[in-house]
C-alpha positions in Angstrom: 10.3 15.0 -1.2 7.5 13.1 0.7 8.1 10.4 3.5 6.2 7.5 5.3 7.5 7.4 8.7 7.0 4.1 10.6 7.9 4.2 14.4 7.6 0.7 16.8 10.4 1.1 18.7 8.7 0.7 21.9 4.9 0.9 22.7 3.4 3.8 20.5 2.7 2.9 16.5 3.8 6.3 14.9 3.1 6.7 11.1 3.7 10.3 9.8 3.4 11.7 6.2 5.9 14.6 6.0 6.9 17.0 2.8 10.2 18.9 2.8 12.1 22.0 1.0 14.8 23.6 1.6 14.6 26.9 2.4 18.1 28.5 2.8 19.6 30.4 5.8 19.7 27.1 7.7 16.4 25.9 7.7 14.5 23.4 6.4 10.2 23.9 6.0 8.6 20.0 6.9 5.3 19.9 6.0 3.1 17.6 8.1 0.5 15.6 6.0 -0.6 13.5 8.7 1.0 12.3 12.0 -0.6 9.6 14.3 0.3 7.8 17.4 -1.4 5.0 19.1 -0.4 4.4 22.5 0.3 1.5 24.3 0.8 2.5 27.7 -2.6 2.2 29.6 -1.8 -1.7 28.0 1.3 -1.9 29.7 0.5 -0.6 33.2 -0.8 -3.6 34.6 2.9 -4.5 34.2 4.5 -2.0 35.5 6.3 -1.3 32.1 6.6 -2.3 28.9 6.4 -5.9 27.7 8.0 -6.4 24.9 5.9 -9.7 23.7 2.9 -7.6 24.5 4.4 -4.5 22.4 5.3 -6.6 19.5 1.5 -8.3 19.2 -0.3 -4.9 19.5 2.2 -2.9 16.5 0.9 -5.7 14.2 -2.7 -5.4 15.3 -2.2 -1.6 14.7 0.0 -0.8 12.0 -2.0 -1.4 8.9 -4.7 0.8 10.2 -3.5 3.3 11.1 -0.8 3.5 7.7 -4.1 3.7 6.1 -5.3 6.3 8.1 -2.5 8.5 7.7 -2.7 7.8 3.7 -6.4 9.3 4.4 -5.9 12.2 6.3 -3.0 12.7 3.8 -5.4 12.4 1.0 -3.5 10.0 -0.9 -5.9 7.4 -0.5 -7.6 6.5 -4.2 -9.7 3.0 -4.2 -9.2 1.3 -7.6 -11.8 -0.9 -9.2 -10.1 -4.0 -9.5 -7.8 -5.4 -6.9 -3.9 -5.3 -7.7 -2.7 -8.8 -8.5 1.1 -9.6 -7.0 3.0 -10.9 -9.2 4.5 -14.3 -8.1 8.0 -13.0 -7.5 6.3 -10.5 -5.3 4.1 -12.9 -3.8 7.1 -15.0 -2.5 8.8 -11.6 -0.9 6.2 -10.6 0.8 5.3 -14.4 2.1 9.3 -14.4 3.2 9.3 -11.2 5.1 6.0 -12.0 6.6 6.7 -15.8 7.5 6.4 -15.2 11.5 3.5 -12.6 10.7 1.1 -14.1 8.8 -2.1 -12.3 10.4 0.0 -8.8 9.3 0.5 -10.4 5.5 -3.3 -10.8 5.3 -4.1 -7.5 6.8 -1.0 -6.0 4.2 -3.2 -7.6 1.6 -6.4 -6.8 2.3 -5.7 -2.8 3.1 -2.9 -2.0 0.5 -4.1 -4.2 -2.6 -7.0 -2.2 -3.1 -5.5 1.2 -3.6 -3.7 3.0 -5.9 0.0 3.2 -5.4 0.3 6.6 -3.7 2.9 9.5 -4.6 5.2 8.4 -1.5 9.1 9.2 -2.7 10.4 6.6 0.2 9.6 4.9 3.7 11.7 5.9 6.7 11.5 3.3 9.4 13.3 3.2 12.9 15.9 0.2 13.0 17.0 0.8 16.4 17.6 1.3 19.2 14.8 -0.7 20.9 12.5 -3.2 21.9 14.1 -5.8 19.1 10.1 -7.4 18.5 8.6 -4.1 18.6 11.2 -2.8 15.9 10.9 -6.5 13.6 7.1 -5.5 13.0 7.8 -1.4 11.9 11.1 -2.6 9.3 8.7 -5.9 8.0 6.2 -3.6 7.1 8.2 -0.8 5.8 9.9 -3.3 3.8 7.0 -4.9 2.0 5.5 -1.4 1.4 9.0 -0.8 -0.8 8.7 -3.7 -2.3 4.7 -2.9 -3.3 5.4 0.2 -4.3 9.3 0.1 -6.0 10.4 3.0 -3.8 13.7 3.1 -1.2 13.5 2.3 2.2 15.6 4.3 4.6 16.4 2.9 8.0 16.6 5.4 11.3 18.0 5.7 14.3 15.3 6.7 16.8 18.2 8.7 19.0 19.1 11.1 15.9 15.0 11.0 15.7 14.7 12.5 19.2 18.2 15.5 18.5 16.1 16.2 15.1 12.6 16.8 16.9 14.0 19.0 18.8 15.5 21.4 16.4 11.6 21.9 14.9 10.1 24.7 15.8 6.4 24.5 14.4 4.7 27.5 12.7 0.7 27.6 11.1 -0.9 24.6 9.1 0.9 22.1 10.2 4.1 23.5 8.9 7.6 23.2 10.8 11.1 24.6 10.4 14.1 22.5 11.0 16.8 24.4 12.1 20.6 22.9 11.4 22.7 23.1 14.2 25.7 25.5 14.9 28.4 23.0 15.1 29.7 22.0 17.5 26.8 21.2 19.2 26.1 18.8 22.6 23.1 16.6 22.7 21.4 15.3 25.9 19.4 11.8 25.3 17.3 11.3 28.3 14.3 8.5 28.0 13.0 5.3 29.3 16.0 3.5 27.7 18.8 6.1 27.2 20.7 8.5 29.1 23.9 10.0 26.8 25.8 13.4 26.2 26.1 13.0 22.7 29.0 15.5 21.0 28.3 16.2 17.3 31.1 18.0 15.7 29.6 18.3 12.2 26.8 17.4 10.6 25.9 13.4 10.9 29.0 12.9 12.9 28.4 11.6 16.7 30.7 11.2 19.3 29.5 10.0 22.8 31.0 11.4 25.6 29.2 10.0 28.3 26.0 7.2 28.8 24.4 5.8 32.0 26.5 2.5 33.4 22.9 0.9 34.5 19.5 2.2 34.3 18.5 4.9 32.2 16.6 8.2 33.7 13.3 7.2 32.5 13.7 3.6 33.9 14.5 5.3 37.2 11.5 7.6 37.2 9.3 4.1 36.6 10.8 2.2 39.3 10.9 5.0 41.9 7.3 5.5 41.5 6.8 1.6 41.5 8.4 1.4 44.8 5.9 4.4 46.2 3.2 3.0 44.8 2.3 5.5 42.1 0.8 4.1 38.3 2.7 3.5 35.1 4.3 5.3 33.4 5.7 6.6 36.6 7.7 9.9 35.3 4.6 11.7 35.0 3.2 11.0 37.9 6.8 11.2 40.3 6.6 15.1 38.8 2.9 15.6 39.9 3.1 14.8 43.4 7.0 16.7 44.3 5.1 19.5 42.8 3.1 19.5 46.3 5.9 18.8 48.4 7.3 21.8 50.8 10.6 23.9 49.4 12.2 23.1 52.6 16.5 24.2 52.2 17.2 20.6 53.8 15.0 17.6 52.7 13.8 15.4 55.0 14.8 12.5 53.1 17.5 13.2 51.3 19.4 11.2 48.4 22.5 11.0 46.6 24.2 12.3 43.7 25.8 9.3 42.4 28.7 10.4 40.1 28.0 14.0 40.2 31.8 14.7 40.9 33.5 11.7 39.0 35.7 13.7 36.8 33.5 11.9 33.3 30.2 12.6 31.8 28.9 9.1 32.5 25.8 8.9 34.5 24.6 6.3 37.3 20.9 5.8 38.6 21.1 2.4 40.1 22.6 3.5 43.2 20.1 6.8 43.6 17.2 3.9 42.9 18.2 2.0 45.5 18.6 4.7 47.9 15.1 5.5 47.5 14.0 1.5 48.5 15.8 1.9 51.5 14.8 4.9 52.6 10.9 3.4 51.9 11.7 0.5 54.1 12.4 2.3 57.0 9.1 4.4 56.8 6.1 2.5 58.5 3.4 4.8 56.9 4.2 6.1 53.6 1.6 9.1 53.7 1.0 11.2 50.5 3.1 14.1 52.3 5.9 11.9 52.6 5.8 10.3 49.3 5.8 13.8 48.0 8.9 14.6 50.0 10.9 11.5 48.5 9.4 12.6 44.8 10.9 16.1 45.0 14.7 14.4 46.1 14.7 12.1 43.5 13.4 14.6 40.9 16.0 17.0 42.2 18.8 14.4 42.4 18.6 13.3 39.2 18.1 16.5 37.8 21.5 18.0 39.3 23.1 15.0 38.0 21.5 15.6 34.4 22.6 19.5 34.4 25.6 19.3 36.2 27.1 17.0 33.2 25.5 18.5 30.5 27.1 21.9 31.5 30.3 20.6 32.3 30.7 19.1 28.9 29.2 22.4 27.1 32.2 24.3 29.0 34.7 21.8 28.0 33.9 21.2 24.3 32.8 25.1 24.1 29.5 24.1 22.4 27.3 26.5 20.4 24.3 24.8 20.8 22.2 22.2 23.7 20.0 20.2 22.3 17.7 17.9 25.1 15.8 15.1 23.6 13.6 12.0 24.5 10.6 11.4 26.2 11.9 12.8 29.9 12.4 16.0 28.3 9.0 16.4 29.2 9.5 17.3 32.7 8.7 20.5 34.1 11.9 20.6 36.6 14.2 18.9 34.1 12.9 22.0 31.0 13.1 25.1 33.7 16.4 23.7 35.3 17.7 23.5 31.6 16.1 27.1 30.6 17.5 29.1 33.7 21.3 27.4 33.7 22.2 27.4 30.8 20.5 31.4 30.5 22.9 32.0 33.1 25.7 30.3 32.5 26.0 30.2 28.3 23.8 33.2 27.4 25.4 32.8 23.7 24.4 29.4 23.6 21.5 28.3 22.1 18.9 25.8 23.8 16.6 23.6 22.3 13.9 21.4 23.9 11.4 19.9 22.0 7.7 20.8 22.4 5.9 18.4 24.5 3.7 16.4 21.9 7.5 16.0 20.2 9.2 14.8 23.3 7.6 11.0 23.0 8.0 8.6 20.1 6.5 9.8 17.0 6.6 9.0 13.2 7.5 13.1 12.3 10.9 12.6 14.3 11.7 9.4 12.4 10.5 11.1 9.1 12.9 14.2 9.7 15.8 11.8 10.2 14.2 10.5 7.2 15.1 13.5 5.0 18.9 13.6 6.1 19.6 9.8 5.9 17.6 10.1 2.0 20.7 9.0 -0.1 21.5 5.9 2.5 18.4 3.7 1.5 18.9 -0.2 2.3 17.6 -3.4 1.0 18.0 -5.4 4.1 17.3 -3.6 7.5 17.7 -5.3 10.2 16.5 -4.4 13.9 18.9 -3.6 16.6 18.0 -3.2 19.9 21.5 -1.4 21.0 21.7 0.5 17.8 24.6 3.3 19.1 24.7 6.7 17.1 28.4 6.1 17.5 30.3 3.1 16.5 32.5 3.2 20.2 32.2 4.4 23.2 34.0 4.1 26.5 31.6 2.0 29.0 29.1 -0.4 27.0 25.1 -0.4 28.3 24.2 -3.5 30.7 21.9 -4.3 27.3 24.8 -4.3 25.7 26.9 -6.6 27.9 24.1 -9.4 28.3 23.4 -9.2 24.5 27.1 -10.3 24.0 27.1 -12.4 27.3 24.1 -14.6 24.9 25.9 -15.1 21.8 
């Protein structure tokens, strides 16, 4: 089976191309045709993080090109000599699910009209969660490309995308095995946007045992290197500079572990934010030393918090496997703090962190999810922002509760 992948969930345009066999013994071989991303985030730093008006505008300046140049590097790219002619039943649904994008319904028709229909089986396009804008311009466009070319469209959840990457373990020529998961298994979702301990029983079934109450991880990392004056996106660069700081066995500055010992596996990062503005304010001269200092606590706080959950909930639900996923994953203390506990604690358990190209958004983890979701194809996607892999769970988001605060 072969996949378009269209991921605009946030700020990087992800198209993939992916092929996929079974293989037996648990695995899966994914075949990589093509797989590009286009970053927005140099874009974005001038505001500190990602605006979603701003996100929205540059997906539909993007997405048609670079479709086309993963239909190239995919080789499935054939000019014909005469123009396709849209029928006028397809000219009115493409003109209806382009009305607010009429720029995008010329670039559609000036790119796609031209070539021959190409040996796609069906589109899998993230419908949530998300920047709601973002997401419109990815399911528009994956939705007009069913209707040019009469195959199924297959919405994703981007979360399931990020537990999926994970379990790929890449091999020569752009090849990958997807292992399926000893059940039951325990996922960690840690990004700009999420932070949840996802349970999955079986396979496709979620259960969420825990979520952050305010701000995500990743939001954290952005506003704590806001407050010290470090670039967007701020993750990166709060793990570059505690990397200098001194392994001192009491930190000058230290901060707290909100919720470590609550008794549930909800997280809270509001609190350890805040703690870090304070202790900013009282410092007259923020030196690089000292901004290092603060770094390494709040890397370390919130990466106690992170492990100290996730292995309380691998005891309790005497998981198999620990899956980590999301862009934060790419931290060095978060992947080595992972590596040596659970080592320690659950030798017999098996941990898998994606690689770091994997770790951000990308059209191959919505293409994966893709392959699993094939026999659920929709006619009508729509995008949602709060999209949950589980219908319930005990605490909604903030998002959550000022989305149903406006209606």
């Amino acid at each position: 089976m072969r996949i378009l992948a269209i991921e605009t969930s946030c700020d990087e345009t992800g198209i993939a191309i992916l092929e996929s066999r079974e293989t037996g013994n648990r695995l899966h071989s994914i075949t990589m045709r093509s797989n590009i991303i286009l970053s927005q985030a140099s874009l974005h730093a001038q505001y500190g993080g990602v605006f979603p008006a701003v996100a929205r505008r540059e997906h539909a300046k993007a997405i048609i090109p670079v479709i086309i140049q993963a239909l190239k590097e995919a080789g499935l790219t054939k000019t014909v000599k005469k123009a396709r002619v849209l029928t006028m039943r397809e000219e009115r649904t493409l003109g209806k699910i382009f009305h607010k994008e009429p720029v995008l319904l010329d670039d559609f028709r000036a790119a796609l009209l031209s070539i021959k229909i190409p040996a796609i089986d069906a589109i899998a396009v993230t419908a949530g969660p998300g920047l709601e804008p973002a997401l419109w311009v990815g399911i528009n466009t994956a939705t007009a490309l069913g209707v040019l070319w009469s195959i199924p469209v297959i919405p994703v959840n981007h979360m399931e995308g990020h537990i999926l990457a994970s379990l790929l373990s890449p091999k020569n020529n752009n090849k990958f095995t997807l292992t399926t998961p000893k059940f039951p298994t325990l996922a960690l979702l840690i990004s700009g946007g999420h932070t949840e301990l996802v349970l999955m029983p079986r396979a496709g079934t979620y259960k969420i045992l825990g979520q952050t109450r305010d701000d995500a991880v990743g939001e954290a990392f952005d506003k704590v290197a806001r407050m010290l004056g470090l670039p967007y996106p701020g993750g990166p660069e709060i793990s570059r500079i505690a990397e200098t700081a001194p392994k001192l066995a009491t930190p000058p500055y230290p901060l707290p572990r909100p919720m470590l010992k609550s008794g549930d596996f909800d997280f809270s990062f509001a609190g350890l934010k805040t703690a870090v503005l304070y202790t900013v304010k009282k410092i007259e001269n923020l030196t690089p030393e000292i901004k290092a200092s603060i770094a390494k606590e709040f890397e370390d706080s919130a990466t106690e918090i992170l492990l100290t959950k996730t292995l309380a909930a691998a005891k309790k639900y005497k998981v198999r496997e620990i899956v980590l996923g999301g862009g934060v994953t790419a931290n060095k203390k978060i992947r080595a703090a992972f590596q040596n506990a659970v080592a320690e604690n659950f030798p017999e358990t098996t941990l898998f962190i994606p690689g770091h190209e994997l770790s951000t958004d990308n059209g191959l983890m919505i293409g994966v999810a893709g392959f699993l979701r094939a026999s659920k194809p929709k006619k009508t996607i729509r995008a949602q922002g709060t999209m949950r892999l589980a219908k319930s769970s005990r605490h909604p988001t903030l998002a959550e509760l000022r989305k149903k605060k406006k209606m």
